[in-house]
N, C-alpha and C positions, 0 to 999 in steps of 0.2 A: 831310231837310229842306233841307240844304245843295245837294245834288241841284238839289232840286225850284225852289228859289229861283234858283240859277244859270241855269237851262235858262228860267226865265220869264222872267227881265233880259235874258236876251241875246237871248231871240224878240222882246220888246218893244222891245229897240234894233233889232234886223232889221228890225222891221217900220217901223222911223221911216225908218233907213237907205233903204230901199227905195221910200219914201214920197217922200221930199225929195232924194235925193240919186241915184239909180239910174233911179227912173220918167221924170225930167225928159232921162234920155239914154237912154231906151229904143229910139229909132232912130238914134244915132250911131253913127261909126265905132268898130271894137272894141277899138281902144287907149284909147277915153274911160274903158267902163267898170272898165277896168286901172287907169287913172292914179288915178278916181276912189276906187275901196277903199283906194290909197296912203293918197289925202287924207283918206279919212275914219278911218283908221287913226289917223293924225296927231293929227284934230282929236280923237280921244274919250282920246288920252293926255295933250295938254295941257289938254283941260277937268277931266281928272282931278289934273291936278297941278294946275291953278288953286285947285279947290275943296276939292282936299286934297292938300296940300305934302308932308303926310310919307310920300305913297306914291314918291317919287322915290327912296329908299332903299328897301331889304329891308324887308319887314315878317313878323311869323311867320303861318305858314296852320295852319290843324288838321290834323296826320297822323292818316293811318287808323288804325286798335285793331293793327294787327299791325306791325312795324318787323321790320329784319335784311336779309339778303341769306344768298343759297346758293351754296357757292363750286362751281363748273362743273369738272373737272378736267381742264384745257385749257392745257398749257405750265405755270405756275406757277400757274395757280389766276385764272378769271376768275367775280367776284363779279355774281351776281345780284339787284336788290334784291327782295321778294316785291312791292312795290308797281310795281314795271313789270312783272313780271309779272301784277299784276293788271289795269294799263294793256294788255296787250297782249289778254287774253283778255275783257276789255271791250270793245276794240274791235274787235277780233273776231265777237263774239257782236250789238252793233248795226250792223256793216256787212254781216252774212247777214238782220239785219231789214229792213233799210233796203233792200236789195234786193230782197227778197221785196216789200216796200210797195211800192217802182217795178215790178217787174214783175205784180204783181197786183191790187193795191187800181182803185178807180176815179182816188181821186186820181194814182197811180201812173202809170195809163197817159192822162191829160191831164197830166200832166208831161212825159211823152214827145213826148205829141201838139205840145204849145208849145214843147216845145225846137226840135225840126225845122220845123215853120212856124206860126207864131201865126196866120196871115189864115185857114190851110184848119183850124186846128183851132175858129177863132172860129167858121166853118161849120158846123161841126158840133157846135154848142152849147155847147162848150167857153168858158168867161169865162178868158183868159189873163190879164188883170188878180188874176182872185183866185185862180187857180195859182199864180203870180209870186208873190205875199204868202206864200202856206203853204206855197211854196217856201223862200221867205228865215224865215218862222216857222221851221220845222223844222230849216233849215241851225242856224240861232240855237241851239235848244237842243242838239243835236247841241254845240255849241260851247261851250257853257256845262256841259255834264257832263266834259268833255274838258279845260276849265278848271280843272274842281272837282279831278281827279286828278295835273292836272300840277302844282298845288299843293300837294297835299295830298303827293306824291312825292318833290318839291324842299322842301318843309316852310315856304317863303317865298313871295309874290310882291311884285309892284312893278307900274311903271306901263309899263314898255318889255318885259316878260316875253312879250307877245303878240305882239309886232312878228316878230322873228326866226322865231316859230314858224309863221305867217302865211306868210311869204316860201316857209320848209320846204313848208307847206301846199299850196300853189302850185304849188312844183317837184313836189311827190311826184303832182298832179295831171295834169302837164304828162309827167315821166316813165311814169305808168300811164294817162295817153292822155285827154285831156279829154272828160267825160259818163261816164266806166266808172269804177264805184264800187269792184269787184273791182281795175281798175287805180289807182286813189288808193290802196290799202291795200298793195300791193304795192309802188308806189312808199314810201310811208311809210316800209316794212320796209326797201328797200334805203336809202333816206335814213339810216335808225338804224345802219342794218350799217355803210357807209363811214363814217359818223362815227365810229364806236364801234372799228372794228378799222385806219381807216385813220391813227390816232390814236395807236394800238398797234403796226404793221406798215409802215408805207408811209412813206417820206424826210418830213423835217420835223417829225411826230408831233403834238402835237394844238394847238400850230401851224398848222399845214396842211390838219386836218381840214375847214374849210370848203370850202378848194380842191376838196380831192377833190370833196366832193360836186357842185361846178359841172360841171368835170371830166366823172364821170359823166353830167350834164345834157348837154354838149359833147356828148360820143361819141353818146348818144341821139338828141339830135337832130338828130344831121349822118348816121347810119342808117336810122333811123327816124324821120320825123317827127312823127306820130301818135301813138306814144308805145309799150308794152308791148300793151295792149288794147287803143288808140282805130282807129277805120277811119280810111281815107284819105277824105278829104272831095270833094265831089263839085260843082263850081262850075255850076250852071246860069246857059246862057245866058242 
Protein backbone atom coordinates (compact mmCIF):
# COMPACT_ATOMS: atom_id res chain seq x y z
CA UNK A 1 0.00 0.00 0.00
CA UNK A 2 2.94 2.25 0.79
CA UNK A 3 3.96 1.30 -2.93
CA UNK A 4 0.80 2.15 -4.27
CA UNK A 5 0.39 5.63 -2.38
CA UNK A 6 3.76 6.88 -3.14
CA UNK A 7 3.68 6.26 -6.87
CA UNK A 8 0.11 8.08 -6.91
CA UNK A 9 1.47 11.41 -4.87
CA UNK A 10 4.16 11.69 -6.99
CA UNK A 11 2.19 11.10 -10.53
CA UNK A 12 -0.21 13.64 -9.08
CA UNK A 13 2.49 16.17 -8.34
CA UNK A 14 4.01 15.39 -11.93
CA UNK A 15 1.19 16.02 -13.36
CA UNK A 16 0.63 19.64 -11.62
CA UNK A 17 4.33 20.08 -12.17
CA UNK A 18 3.86 19.77 -15.74
CA UNK A 19 0.79 21.57 -15.84
CA UNK A 20 2.00 25.04 -14.24
CA UNK A 21 5.38 24.95 -14.44
CA UNK A 22 6.91 22.98 -17.59
CA UNK A 23 3.98 23.52 -20.28
CA UNK A 24 4.20 27.31 -19.91
CA UNK A 25 8.14 26.84 -21.19
CA UNK A 26 7.39 24.10 -23.55
CA UNK A 27 9.16 26.13 -26.49
CA UNK A 28 12.06 27.83 -24.49
CA UNK A 29 15.45 27.54 -24.60
CA UNK A 30 16.85 24.25 -23.00
CA UNK A 31 18.43 25.59 -19.99
CA UNK A 32 14.82 27.03 -18.87
CA UNK A 33 13.57 23.66 -18.42
CA UNK A 34 16.91 22.82 -16.31
CA UNK A 35 16.73 25.88 -14.18
CA UNK A 36 13.09 25.13 -13.77
CA UNK A 37 13.19 21.44 -12.00
CA UNK A 38 15.97 23.42 -9.72
CA UNK A 39 13.03 25.66 -8.86
CA UNK A 40 10.62 23.42 -8.39
CA UNK A 41 12.69 21.12 -6.50
CA UNK A 42 13.20 24.07 -4.15
CA UNK A 43 9.63 25.09 -3.91
CA UNK A 44 8.03 21.60 -2.79
CA UNK A 45 10.96 21.26 0.06
CA UNK A 46 10.02 24.49 1.47
CA UNK A 47 6.30 24.06 1.22
CA UNK A 48 7.00 20.94 2.98
CA UNK A 49 8.90 22.57 5.78
CA UNK A 50 6.27 25.46 5.89
CA UNK A 51 3.40 23.07 6.51
CA UNK A 52 5.29 20.61 8.51
CA UNK A 53 8.47 21.81 10.58
CA UNK A 54 9.37 18.81 11.86
CA UNK A 55 10.36 17.12 8.63
CA UNK A 56 13.66 19.41 8.48
CA UNK A 57 15.18 16.88 10.82
CA UNK A 58 15.32 12.98 10.56
CA UNK A 59 12.13 11.41 10.85
CA UNK A 60 11.78 7.35 11.17
CA UNK A 61 10.46 5.55 7.60
CA UNK A 62 9.21 1.82 7.88
CA UNK A 63 12.10 -0.76 7.17
CA UNK A 64 11.32 -3.64 4.98
CA UNK A 65 10.37 -7.37 7.05
CA UNK A 66 14.21 -8.38 6.33
CA UNK A 67 17.39 -6.22 7.84
CA UNK A 68 21.20 -7.32 7.91
CA UNK A 69 23.86 -7.04 5.41
CA UNK A 70 26.17 -10.02 3.74
CA UNK A 71 29.66 -9.44 4.26
CA UNK A 72 31.39 -9.89 0.37
CA UNK A 73 35.01 -11.19 0.94
CA UNK A 74 36.78 -8.56 -0.49
CA UNK A 75 40.17 -7.19 1.34
CA UNK A 76 38.70 -7.18 4.88
CA UNK A 77 35.24 -7.82 4.31
CA UNK A 78 32.81 -5.35 2.40
CA UNK A 79 29.11 -5.43 3.87
CA UNK A 80 26.27 -5.73 1.84
CA UNK A 81 22.89 -4.57 3.09
CA UNK A 82 20.09 -7.08 1.65
CA UNK A 83 17.93 -3.94 1.09
CA UNK A 84 20.18 -2.53 -1.65
CA UNK A 85 20.29 -5.27 -2.90
CA UNK A 86 16.83 -5.39 -3.17
CA UNK A 87 17.08 -1.68 -4.50
CA UNK A 88 19.24 -2.92 -7.22
CA UNK A 89 17.29 -5.87 -8.49
CA UNK A 90 14.13 -3.61 -8.45
CA UNK A 91 15.52 -1.59 -10.32
CA UNK A 92 16.61 -3.62 -12.57
CA UNK A 93 13.61 -5.62 -13.20
CA UNK A 94 11.43 -1.93 -13.82
CA UNK A 95 14.15 -0.53 -16.16
CA UNK A 96 13.87 -3.91 -18.71
CA UNK A 97 9.86 -2.95 -18.29
CA UNK A 98 10.07 0.45 -18.87
CA UNK A 99 11.82 -0.33 -21.88
CA UNK A 100 10.08 -2.96 -23.34
CA UNK A 101 6.80 -0.28 -22.73
CA UNK A 102 9.09 2.42 -24.86
CA UNK A 103 9.89 0.14 -27.31
CA UNK A 104 6.60 -1.50 -27.89
CA UNK A 105 3.49 -0.42 -26.23
CA UNK A 106 1.59 2.41 -28.55
CA UNK A 107 2.05 4.77 -25.84
CA UNK A 108 5.88 3.79 -26.21
CA UNK A 109 6.35 4.59 -29.47
CA UNK A 110 4.50 8.22 -29.39
CA UNK A 111 6.93 8.93 -26.80
CA UNK A 112 9.47 8.44 -29.08
CA UNK A 113 7.61 10.02 -31.81
CA UNK A 114 7.40 13.47 -29.56
CA UNK A 115 10.65 13.27 -28.26
CA UNK A 116 12.25 13.79 -31.85
CA UNK A 117 9.65 16.09 -33.22
CA UNK A 118 6.34 17.03 -31.80
CA UNK A 119 4.93 19.09 -35.08
CA UNK A 120 5.39 15.78 -37.46
CA UNK A 121 4.30 13.43 -34.70
CA UNK A 122 1.10 16.00 -33.98
CA UNK A 123 0.76 14.86 -37.95
CA UNK A 124 0.31 11.88 -37.60
CA UNK A 125 -2.38 11.88 -34.97
CA UNK A 126 -0.18 11.83 -32.23
CA UNK A 127 -1.71 14.44 -29.22
CA UNK A 128 1.94 15.51 -27.75
CA UNK A 129 0.18 17.32 -25.02
CA UNK A 130 -1.28 14.13 -23.43
CA UNK A 131 2.06 12.03 -24.18
CA UNK A 132 3.91 14.82 -22.32
CA UNK A 133 1.43 14.23 -19.21
CA UNK A 134 1.69 10.24 -19.14
CA UNK A 135 5.19 11.01 -19.70
CA UNK A 136 5.60 13.01 -16.43
CA UNK A 137 2.62 10.63 -14.75
CA UNK A 138 4.78 7.69 -15.20
CA UNK A 139 8.30 9.44 -14.50
CA UNK A 140 6.12 10.23 -11.12
CA UNK A 141 5.51 6.99 -10.00
CA UNK A 142 8.55 5.53 -11.20
CA UNK A 143 9.89 8.10 -8.56
CA UNK A 144 7.61 7.55 -5.81
CA UNK A 145 8.49 3.66 -5.63
CA UNK A 146 12.25 4.64 -5.72
CA UNK A 147 11.28 6.88 -2.91
CA UNK A 148 9.54 4.35 -0.89
CA UNK A 149 12.97 1.97 -0.91
CA UNK A 150 15.46 4.61 -0.49
CA UNK A 151 13.54 5.00 2.77
CA UNK A 152 12.72 2.38 3.72
CA UNK A 153 16.93 1.43 3.17
CA UNK A 154 18.25 4.42 5.17
CA UNK A 155 15.26 3.75 7.74
CA UNK A 156 14.68 7.79 7.75
CA UNK A 157 13.76 10.50 5.60
CA UNK A 158 13.59 14.41 5.71
CA UNK A 159 12.86 17.29 3.55
CA UNK A 160 16.32 17.85 1.56
CA UNK A 161 16.78 13.80 1.12
CA UNK A 162 15.63 14.19 -2.46
CA UNK A 163 17.56 17.08 -3.63
CA UNK A 164 21.06 15.47 -3.81
CA UNK A 165 19.58 12.36 -5.25
CA UNK A 166 17.85 14.38 -7.98
CA UNK A 167 21.32 16.03 -8.85
CA UNK A 168 22.86 12.04 -8.92
CA UNK A 169 19.65 11.43 -11.02
CA UNK A 170 20.73 13.87 -13.52
CA UNK A 171 24.37 12.95 -13.82
CA UNK A 172 23.75 9.31 -13.96
CA UNK A 173 21.43 10.50 -17.04
CA UNK A 174 23.84 12.72 -18.71
CA UNK A 175 26.73 9.98 -18.04
CA UNK A 176 24.39 7.10 -19.89
CA UNK A 177 23.60 9.47 -22.52
CA UNK A 178 20.27 11.55 -22.44
CA UNK A 179 16.84 9.66 -23.83
CA UNK A 180 18.60 5.87 -23.28
CA UNK A 181 17.03 4.33 -20.40
CA UNK A 182 19.66 1.21 -20.45
CA UNK A 183 22.13 4.26 -20.24
CA UNK A 184 20.60 6.05 -17.01
CA UNK A 185 20.97 2.66 -15.13
CA UNK A 186 24.39 2.14 -16.03
CA UNK A 187 25.24 5.54 -15.19
CA UNK A 188 23.46 4.99 -11.84
CA UNK A 189 25.59 1.79 -11.28
CA UNK A 190 28.83 3.62 -11.96
CA UNK A 191 27.60 6.72 -9.77
CA UNK A 192 27.12 3.95 -6.76
CA UNK A 193 30.62 2.26 -7.65
CA UNK A 194 32.80 5.65 -7.44
CA UNK A 195 31.05 6.60 -4.38
CA UNK A 196 31.07 3.62 -2.64
CA UNK A 197 34.83 2.36 -3.45
CA UNK A 198 36.20 5.88 -4.39
CA UNK A 199 35.49 6.43 -0.56
CA UNK A 200 37.29 3.37 0.27
CA UNK A 201 40.39 3.45 -2.31
CA UNK A 202 41.11 6.86 -3.87
CA UNK A 203 43.07 10.03 -1.91
CA UNK A 204 40.77 12.00 0.53
CA UNK A 205 38.21 9.02 1.02
CA UNK A 206 34.81 9.69 1.59
CA UNK A 207 35.58 13.20 1.76
CA UNK A 208 36.19 13.26 -1.74
CA UNK A 209 33.71 10.97 -2.77
CA UNK A 210 31.56 13.59 -4.27
CA UNK A 211 34.56 14.92 -6.26
CA UNK A 212 35.09 11.83 -7.84
CA UNK A 213 31.98 11.33 -9.18
CA UNK A 214 32.16 14.98 -10.95
CA UNK A 215 35.42 13.92 -11.94
CA UNK A 216 34.00 11.08 -13.79
CA UNK A 217 31.27 13.43 -15.25
CA UNK A 218 34.56 15.66 -16.38
CA UNK A 219 36.47 12.90 -18.19
CA UNK A 220 33.03 11.79 -19.93
CA UNK A 221 32.13 14.48 -21.10
CA UNK A 222 35.15 16.15 -22.39
CA UNK A 223 35.34 12.19 -24.62
CA UNK A 224 32.25 11.64 -25.17
CA UNK A 225 29.78 13.99 -25.15
CA UNK A 226 26.70 12.10 -25.61
CA UNK A 227 27.36 10.02 -22.92
CA UNK A 228 27.80 5.75 -22.63
CA UNK A 229 24.59 5.12 -24.89
CA UNK A 230 23.29 8.48 -26.27
CA UNK A 231 24.04 9.28 -30.20
CA UNK A 232 25.55 12.37 -31.36
CA UNK A 233 22.90 14.73 -32.17
CA UNK A 234 22.13 15.97 -35.44
CA UNK A 235 21.54 19.96 -35.72
CA UNK A 236 19.28 20.52 -38.71
CA UNK A 237 19.53 23.43 -40.76
Amino acid sequence: MLLVGAAAVASGSRILMERFAYRPLRNAPRPAPLITALGVSVALQEAVRVFYPGATSALPFPRLFFEGSYIVPIGDGVPIRYTGVLIIVVSLVLAVVLQQFVDHSRLGRAMRATAQDRDIARLMGINPDRVIVLTFALGGALAGVAGVLYGADLGFINIDIGFQNGIFAFTAAVLGGIGSIRGAVVGGLVIGLVKALGGQYLPGGTAYDYVWIFVVLIVVLVFRPQGFFGETERVRA
